[in-house]
SEMI-592266 format. One record per residue: residue in one letter; x, y, z of N, C-alpha, C in turn. Coordinates in steps of 0.001 Angstrom, whole numbers, padded with zeros to 6 digits, always signed. Layout:
REM residues N
aXYZXYZXYZ
...
REM end
This chain:
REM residues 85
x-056461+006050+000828-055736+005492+001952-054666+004516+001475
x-054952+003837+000300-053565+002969-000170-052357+003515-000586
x-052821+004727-001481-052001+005385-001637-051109+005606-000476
x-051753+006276+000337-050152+006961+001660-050043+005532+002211
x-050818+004063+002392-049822+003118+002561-048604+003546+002009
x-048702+002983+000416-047925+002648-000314-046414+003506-000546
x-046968+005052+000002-045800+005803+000321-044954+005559+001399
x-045737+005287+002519-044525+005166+004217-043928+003359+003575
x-044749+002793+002851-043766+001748+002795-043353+001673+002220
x-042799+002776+000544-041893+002860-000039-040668+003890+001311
x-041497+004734+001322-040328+005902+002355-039597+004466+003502
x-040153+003509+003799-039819+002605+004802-038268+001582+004379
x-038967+001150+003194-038283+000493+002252-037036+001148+002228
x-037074+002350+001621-035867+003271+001112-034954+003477+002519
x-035349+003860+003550-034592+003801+004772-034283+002501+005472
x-034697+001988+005085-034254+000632+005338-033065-000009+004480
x-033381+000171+003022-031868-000317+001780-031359+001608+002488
x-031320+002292+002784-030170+003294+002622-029315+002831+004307
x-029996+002760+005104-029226+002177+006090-028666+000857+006033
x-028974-000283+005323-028403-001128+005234-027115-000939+004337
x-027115-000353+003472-025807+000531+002566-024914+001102+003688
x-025678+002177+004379-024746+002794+005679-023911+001755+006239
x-024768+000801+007420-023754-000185+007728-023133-001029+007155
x-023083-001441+005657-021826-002206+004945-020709-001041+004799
x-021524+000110+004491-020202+001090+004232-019103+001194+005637
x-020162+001483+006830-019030+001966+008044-018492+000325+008318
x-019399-000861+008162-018449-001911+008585-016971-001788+007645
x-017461-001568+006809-016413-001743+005327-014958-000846+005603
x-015031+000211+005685-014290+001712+006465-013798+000844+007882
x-014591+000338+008565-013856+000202+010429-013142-001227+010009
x-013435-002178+008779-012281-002952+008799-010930-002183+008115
x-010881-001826+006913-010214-000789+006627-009513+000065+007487
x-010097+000333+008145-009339+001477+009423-008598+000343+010065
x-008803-000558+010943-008096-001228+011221-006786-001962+010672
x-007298-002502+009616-005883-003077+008564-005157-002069+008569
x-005714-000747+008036-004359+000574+007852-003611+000645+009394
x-004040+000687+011064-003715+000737+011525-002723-000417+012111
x-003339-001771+011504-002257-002833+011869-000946-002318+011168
x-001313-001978+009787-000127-001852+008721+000399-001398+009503
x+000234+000076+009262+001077+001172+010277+002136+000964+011265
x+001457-000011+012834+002391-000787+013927+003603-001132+012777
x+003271-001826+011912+004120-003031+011035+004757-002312+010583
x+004912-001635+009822+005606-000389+009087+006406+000321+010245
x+005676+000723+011059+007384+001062+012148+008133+000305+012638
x+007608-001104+012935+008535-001904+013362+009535-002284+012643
x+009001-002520+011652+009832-002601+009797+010854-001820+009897
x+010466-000468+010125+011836+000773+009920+012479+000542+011022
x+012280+000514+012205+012691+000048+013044+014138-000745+013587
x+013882-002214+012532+014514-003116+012335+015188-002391+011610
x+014781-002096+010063+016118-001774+009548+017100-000725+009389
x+016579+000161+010021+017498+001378+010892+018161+000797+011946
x+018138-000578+013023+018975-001412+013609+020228-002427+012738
x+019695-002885+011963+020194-003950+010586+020970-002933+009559
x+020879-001844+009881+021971-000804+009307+022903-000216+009625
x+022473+000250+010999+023658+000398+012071+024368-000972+012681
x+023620-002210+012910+024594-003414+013082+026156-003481+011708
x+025534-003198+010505+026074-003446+008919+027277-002488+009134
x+026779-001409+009413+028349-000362+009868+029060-000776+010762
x+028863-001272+012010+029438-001862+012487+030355-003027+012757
x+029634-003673+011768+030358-004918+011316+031273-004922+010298
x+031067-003912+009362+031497-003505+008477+033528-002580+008983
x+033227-001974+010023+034405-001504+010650+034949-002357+011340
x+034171-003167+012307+035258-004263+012814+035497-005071+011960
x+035407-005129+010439+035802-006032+009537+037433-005262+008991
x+036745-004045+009043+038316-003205+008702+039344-003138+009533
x+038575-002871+010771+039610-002983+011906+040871-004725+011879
x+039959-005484+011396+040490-006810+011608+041862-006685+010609
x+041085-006453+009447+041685-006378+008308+043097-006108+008557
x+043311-004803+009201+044819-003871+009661+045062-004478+010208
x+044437-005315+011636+045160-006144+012739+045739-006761+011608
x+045443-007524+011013+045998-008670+010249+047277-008201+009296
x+046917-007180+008463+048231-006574+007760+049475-006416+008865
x+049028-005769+009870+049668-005210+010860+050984-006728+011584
x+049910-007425+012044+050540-009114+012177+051524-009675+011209
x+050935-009616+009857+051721-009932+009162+053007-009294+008332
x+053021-008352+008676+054385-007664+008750+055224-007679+009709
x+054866-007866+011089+055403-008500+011814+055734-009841+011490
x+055465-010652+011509+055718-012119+011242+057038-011795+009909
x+056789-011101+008757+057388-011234+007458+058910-010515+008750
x+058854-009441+009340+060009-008955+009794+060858-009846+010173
x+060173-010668+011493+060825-011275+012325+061203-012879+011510
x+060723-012709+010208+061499-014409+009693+062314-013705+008996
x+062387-012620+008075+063627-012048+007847+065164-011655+008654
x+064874-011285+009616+066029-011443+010858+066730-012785+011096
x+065737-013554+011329+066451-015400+011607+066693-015539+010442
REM end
């Protein structure tokens, strides 16, 4: 009779450390899952931004050119009209 004690409370034991393994593992995995899924949000917002912060850069970038000509443009005017007087 000690004997099959000694078995259900090894067999007891063992399911007891294998489930306690189980739940560090799935806690371990569902924080994990989560962080990857925060990342993720973060990571599109990321691209997001800088697919905005790239198209602002072109933009700014042409009304910088645009200015540029206004300005050549002005100042050939100006050089004309003091040449005349």
């Amino acid at each position: 009779m000690a004997k099959g004690e000694s078995d259900a409370r090894s067999v007891n034991s063992s399911t007891s450390i294998n489930f306690e393994n189980y739940s560090q593992l799935l806690d371990a995995f569902k924080e994990t899952h989560e962080e990857a899924n925060r990342l993720t949000l973060l990571n599109n917002h990321l691209k997001d931004m800088n697919n905005w912060l790239e198209n602002r850069v072109k933009a700014l970038e042409e009304e910088l050119n645009n200015s540029k000509n206004d300005f050549e443009n002005l100042e050939m005017i100006y050089k004309n009209f003091s040449c005349k007087m």
